[in-house]
Backbone bond lengths (Angstrom), bond angles and torsions (degrees), N, CA, C in turn:
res aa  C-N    CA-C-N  psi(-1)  N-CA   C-N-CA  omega(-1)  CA-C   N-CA-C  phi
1 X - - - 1.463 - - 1.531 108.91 -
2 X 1.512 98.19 141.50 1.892 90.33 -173.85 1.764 97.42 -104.83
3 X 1.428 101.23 132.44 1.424 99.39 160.52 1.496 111.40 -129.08
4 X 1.388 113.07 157.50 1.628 142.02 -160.77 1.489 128.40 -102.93
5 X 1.186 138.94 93.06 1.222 118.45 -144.31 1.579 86.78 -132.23
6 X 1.669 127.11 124.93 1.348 131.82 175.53 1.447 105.68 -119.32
7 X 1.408 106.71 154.63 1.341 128.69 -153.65 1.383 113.58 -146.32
8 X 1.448 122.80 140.03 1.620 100.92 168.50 1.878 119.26 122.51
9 X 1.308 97.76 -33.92 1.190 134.03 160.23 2.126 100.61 -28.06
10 X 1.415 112.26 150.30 1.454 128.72 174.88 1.137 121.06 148.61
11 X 1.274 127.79 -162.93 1.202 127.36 -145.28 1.793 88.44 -113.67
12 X 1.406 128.83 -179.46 1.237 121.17 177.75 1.408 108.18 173.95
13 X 1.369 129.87 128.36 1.730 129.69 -173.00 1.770 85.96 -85.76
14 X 1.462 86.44 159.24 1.352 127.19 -150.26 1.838 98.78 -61.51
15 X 1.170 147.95 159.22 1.532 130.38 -169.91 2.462 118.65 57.76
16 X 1.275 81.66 -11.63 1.466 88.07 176.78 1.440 113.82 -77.65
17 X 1.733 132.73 166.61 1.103 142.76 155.25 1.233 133.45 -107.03
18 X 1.897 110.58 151.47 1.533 100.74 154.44 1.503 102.69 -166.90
19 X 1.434 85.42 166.59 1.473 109.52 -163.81 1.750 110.10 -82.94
20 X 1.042 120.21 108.66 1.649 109.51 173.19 1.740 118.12 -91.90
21 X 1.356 144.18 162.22 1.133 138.03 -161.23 1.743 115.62 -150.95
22 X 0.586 138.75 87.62 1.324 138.57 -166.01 1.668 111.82 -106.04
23 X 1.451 117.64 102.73 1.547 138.53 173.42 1.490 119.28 -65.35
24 X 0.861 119.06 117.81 1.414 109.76 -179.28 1.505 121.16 -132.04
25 X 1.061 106.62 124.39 1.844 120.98 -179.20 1.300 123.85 -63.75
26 X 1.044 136.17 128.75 1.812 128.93 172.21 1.634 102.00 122.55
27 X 1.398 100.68 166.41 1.371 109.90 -179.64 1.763 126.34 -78.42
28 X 1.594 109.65 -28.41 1.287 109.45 -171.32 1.590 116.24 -96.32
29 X 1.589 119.51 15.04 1.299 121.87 136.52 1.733 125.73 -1.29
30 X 1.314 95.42 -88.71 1.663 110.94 175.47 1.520 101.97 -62.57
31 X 1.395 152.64 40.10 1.042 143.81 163.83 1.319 111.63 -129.28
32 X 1.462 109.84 -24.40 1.802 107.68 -156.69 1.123 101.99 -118.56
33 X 1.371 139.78 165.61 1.154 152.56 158.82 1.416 110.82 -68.25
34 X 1.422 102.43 152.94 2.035 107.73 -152.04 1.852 72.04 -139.11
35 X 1.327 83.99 149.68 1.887 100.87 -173.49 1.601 104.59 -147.44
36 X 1.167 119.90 144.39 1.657 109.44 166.49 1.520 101.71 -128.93
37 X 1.239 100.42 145.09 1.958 107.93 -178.73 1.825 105.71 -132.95
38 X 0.865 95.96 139.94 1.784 103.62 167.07 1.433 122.39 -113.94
39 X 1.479 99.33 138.03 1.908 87.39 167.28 1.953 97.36 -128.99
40 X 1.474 104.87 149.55 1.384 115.52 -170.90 2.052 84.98 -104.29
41 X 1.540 88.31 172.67 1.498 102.49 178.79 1.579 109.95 -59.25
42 X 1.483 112.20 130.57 1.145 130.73 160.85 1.510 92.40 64.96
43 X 1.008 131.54 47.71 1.959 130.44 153.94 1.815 91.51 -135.69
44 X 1.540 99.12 172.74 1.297 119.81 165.12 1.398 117.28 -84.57
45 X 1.424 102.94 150.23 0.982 121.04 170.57 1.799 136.15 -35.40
46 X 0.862 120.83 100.50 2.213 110.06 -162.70 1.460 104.49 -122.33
47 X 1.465 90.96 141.22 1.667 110.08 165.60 1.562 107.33 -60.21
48 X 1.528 112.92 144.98 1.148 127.78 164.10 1.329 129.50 -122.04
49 X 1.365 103.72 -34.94 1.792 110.75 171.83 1.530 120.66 -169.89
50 X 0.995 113.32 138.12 2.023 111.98 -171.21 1.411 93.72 -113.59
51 X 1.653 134.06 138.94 1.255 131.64 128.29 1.375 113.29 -91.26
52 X 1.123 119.38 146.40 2.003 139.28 163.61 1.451 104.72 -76.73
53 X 1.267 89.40 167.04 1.650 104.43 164.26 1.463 134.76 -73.69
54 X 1.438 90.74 -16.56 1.432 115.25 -177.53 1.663 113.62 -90.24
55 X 1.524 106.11 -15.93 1.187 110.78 175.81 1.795 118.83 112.65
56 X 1.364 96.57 -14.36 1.685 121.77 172.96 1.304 103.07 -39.15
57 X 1.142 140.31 133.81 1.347 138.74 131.87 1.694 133.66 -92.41
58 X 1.083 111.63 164.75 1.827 98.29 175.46 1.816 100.90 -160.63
59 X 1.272 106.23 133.01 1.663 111.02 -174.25 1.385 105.09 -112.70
60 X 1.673 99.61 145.70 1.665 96.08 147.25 1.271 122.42 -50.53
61 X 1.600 113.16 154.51 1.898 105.11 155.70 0.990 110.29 -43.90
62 X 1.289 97.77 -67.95 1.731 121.55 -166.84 1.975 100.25 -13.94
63 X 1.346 114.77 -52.93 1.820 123.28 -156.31 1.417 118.20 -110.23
64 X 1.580 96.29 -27.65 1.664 111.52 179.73 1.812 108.03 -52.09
65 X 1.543 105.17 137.76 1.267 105.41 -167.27 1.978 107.81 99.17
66 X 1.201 100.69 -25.71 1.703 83.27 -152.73 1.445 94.01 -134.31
67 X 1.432 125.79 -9.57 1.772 122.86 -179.46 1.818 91.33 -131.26
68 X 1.160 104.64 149.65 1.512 123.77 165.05 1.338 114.86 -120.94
69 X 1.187 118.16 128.86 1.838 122.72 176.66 1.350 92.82 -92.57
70 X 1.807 111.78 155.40 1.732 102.55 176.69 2.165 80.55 -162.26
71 X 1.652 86.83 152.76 1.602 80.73 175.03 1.312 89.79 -144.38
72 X 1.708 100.10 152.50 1.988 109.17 175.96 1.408 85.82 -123.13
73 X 1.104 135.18 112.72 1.207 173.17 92.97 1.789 98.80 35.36
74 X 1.559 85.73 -63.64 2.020 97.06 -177.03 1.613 109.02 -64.25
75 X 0.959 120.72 -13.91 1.486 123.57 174.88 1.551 113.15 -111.87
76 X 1.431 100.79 -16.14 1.220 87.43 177.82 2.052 117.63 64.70
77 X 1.203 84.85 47.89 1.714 91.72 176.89 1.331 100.87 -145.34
78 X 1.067 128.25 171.73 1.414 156.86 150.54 1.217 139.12 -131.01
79 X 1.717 134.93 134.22 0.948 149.57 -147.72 1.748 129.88 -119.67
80 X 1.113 103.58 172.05 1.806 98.66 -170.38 1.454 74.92 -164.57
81 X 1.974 95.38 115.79 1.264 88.02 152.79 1.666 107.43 -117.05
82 X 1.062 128.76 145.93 1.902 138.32 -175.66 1.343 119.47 -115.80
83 X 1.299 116.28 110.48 1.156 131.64 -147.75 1.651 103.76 -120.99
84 X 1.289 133.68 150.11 1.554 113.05 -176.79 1.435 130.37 42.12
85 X 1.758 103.18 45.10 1.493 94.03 -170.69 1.281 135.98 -80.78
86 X 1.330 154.35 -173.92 1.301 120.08 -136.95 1.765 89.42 -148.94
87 X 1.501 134.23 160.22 1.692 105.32 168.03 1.667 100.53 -77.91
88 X 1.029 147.27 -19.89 1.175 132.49 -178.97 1.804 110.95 -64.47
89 X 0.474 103.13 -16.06 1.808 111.72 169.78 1.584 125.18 -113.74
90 X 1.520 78.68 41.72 1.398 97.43 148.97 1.516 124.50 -98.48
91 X 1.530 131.91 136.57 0.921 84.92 -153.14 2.096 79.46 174.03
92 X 1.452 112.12 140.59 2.059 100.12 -176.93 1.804 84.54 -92.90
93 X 1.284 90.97 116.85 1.878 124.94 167.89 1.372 113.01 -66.72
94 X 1.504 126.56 125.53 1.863 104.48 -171.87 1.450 84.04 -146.97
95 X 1.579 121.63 145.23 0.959 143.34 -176.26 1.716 94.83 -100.39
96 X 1.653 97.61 150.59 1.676 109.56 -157.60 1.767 81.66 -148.09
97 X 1.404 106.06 141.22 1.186 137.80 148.86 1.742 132.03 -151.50
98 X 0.898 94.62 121.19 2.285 106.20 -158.02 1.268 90.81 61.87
99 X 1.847 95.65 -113.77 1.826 95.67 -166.66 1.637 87.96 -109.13
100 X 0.728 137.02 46.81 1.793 123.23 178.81 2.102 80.66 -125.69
101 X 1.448 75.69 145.80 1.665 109.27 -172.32 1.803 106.27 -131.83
102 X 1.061 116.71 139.58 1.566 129.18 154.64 1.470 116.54 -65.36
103 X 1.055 110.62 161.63 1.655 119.33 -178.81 1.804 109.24 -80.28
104 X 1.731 118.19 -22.52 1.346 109.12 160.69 1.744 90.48 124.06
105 X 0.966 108.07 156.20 1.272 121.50 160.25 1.857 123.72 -138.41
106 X 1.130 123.53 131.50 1.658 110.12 -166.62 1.294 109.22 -109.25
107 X 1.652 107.38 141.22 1.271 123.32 -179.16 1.164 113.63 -126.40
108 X 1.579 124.57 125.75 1.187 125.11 -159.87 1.546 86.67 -130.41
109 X 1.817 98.17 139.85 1.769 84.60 -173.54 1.702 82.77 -142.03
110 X 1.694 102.25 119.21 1.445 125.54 171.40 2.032 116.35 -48.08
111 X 1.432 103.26 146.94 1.109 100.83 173.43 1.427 96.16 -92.33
């Protein structure tokens, strides 16, 4: 069974950064594509960024330019780093692999 564990999550004024981290259990890690999505209060749920196995990445508009996805393989984690963050991206951050999901981590970013 794969479980998802994100980290990294806080509060942050507006132009600030942070690093999010998402651990993941099981063997087919290094095979699948790792994605992170956020949903803010009272909207749906949205994609934000996929890495491949191959190393591919792909962003929302919405972040492209301003977040980097990155994965170490040897740890078996994956990353979000957020750079120029904005208050509209505020928002509980959840790491996704197939159908298994993390419990979320929240980022609240000050005007």
């Amino acid at each position: 069974q794969v479980q998802l564990v994100e980290s990294g999550g806080g509060l942050v004024q507006a132009g600030g950064s942070l690093r999010l981290s998402c651990a993941v259990s099981g063997r087919i890690f290094s095979i699948n594509a790792m994605g992170w999505y956020r949903q803010a209060p009272g909207k749906k749920r949205e994609y934000v960024a996929r890495i491949f196995s191959s190393g591919f990445t792909n962003y929302a508009d919405s972040v492209k330019g301003r977040f980097t996805i990155s994965r170490d393989n040897a740890k078996n984690t994956v990353y979000l780093q957020m750079n120029s963050l904005k208050p509209e991206d505020t928002a509980v951050y959840y790491c996704n692999l197939a159908t298994s999901w993390g419990q979320g981590t929240q980022v609240t970013v000050s005007s």
